[in-house]
C-alpha positions in Angstrom: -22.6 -17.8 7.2 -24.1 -21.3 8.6 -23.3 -20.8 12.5 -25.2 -18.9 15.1 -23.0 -16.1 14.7 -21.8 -13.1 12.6 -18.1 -12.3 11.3 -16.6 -8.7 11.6 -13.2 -7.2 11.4 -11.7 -7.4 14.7 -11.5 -4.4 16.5 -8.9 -3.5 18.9 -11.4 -4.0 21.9 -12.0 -7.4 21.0 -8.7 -8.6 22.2 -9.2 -8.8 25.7 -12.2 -11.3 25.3 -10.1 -13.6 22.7 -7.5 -14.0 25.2 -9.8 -15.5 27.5 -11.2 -17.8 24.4 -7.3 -18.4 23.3 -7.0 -19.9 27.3 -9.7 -21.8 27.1 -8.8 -23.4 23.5 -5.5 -24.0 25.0 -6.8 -25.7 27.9 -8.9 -27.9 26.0 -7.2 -28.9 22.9 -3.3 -27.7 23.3 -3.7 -24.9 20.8 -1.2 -22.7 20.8 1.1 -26.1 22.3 3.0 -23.9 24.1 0.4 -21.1 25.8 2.6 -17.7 25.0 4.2 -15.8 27.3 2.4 -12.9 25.5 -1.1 -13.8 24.9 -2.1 -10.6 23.9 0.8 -10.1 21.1 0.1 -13.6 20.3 -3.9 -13.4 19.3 -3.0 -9.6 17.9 -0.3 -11.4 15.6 2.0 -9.7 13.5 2.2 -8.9 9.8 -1.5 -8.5 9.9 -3.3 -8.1 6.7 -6.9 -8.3 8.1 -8.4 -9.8 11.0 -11.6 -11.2 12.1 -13.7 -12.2 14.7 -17.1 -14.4 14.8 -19.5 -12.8 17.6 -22.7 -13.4 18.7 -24.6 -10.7 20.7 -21.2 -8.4 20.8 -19.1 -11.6 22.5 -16.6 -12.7 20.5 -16.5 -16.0 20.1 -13.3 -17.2 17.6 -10.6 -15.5 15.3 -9.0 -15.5 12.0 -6.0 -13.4 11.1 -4.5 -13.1 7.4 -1.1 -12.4 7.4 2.1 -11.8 5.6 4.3 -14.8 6.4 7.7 -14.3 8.0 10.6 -15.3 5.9 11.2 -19.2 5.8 9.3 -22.3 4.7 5.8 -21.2 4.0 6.9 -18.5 2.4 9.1 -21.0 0.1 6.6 -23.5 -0.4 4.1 -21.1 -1.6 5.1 -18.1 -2.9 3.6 -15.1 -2.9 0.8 -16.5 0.0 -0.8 -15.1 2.4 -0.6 -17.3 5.4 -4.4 -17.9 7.3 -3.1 -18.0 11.6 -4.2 -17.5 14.9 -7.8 -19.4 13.8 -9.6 -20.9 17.1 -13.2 -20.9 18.4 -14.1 -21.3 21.8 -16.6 -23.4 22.8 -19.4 -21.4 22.7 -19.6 -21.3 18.9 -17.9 -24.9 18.5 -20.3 -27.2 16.1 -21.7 -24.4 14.3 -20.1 -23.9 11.0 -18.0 -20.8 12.4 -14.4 -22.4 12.0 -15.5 -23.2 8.2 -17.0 -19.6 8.2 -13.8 -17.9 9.2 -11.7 -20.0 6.7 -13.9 -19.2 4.1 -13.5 -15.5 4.7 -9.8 -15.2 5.3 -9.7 -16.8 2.3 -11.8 -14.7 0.5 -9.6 -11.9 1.4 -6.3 -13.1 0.5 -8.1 -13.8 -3.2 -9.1 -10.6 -3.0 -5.8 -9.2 -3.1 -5.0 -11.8 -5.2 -3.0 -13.8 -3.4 -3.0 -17.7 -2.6 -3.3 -18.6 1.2 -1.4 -21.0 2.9 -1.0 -22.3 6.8 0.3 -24.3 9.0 -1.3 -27.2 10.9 0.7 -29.2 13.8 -0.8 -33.1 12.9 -1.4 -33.9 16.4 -4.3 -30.8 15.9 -6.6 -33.4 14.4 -9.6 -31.3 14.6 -8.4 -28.2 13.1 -6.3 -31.0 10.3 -9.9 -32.5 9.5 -11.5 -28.8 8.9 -9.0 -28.5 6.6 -8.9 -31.2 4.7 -13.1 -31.0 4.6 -13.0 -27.2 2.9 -10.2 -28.9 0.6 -7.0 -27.5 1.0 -4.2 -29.5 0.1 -0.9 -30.7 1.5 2.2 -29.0 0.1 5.0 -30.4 2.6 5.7 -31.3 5.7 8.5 -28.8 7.4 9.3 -27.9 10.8 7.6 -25.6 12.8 8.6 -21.5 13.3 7.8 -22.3 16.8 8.9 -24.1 19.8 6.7 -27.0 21.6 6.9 -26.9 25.6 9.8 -29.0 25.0 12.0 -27.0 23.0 12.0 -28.7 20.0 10.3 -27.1 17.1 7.3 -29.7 15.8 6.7 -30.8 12.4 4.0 -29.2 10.9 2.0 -29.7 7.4 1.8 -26.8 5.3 -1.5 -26.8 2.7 -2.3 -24.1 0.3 -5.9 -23.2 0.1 -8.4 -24.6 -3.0 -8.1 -22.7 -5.9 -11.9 -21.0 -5.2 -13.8 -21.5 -1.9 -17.5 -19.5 -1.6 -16.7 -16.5 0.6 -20.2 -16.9 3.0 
């Protein structure tokens, strides 16, 4: 790991404090774009394959959650994927490596189980669209979102499949 933290498996207890980091992503850079009406289900996610956190003296600072995708386009596009969600850091642990370190291990474990992983990305999330792109994962298609903007309407999104190998840290 390059950052000033350490990653874990996410623990129940850690929810609470993630919340708090998922409000304060939100309020900074619009992730999620439409702050849920359940933050708690919404960090917790569902389909979980494995979870983790990035912490630095027992704070959680960011999340990554492997998943098994819902029926619909990712699942499509990529078969057989595990789809990487729910990734944010607050900013506490922003410019350190730790987004790149939480890829890296979700990743890890979907090739552990042998799996290729896939996500999401809304385009107007430049920042988390330029990590991306950096640790090499590629466009597949563009499709529309399995969410709903503050608007109603469900955004475009860019679906990317992960590099064939990236070095679990």
């Amino acid at each position: 790991m390059n950052g000033p933290g350490r990653l874990r498996q996410r623990r129940p207890e850690d929810l609470p404090g993630l919340v708090l980091i998922l409000r304060q992503v939100h309020e900074a850079d619009g992730y999620p774009s439409a702050w849920p009406a359940d933050p708690l289900s919404f960090v917790r996610a569902t389909g979980v394959v494995e979870a983790w956190i990035a912490e630095a003296e027992g704070r959680p600072l960011g999340q990554v959650v492997l998943c098994e995708p819902g029926r619909g386009t990712l699942q499509t596009l990529v078969p057989g994927a595990l789809e990487i969600k729910r990734l944010f850091v607050g900013s506490e642990g922003r410019g350190s490596g730790l987004a790149a370190d939480l890829m890296a291990r979700a990743h890890a474990g979907a090739q552990a189980l042998e799996r290729p992983a896939a996500l999401q990305v809304d385009p107007r999330n430049t920042a988390a669209l330029a990590l991306y792109r950096k640790l090499g994962w590629q466009p597949v298609a563009t499709a529309e979102a399995p969410w709903l903007d503050p608007d109603g309407r469900a955004p475009m999104v860019e679906v990317l499949r992960a590099p064939a190998f990236l070095n679990p840290t």
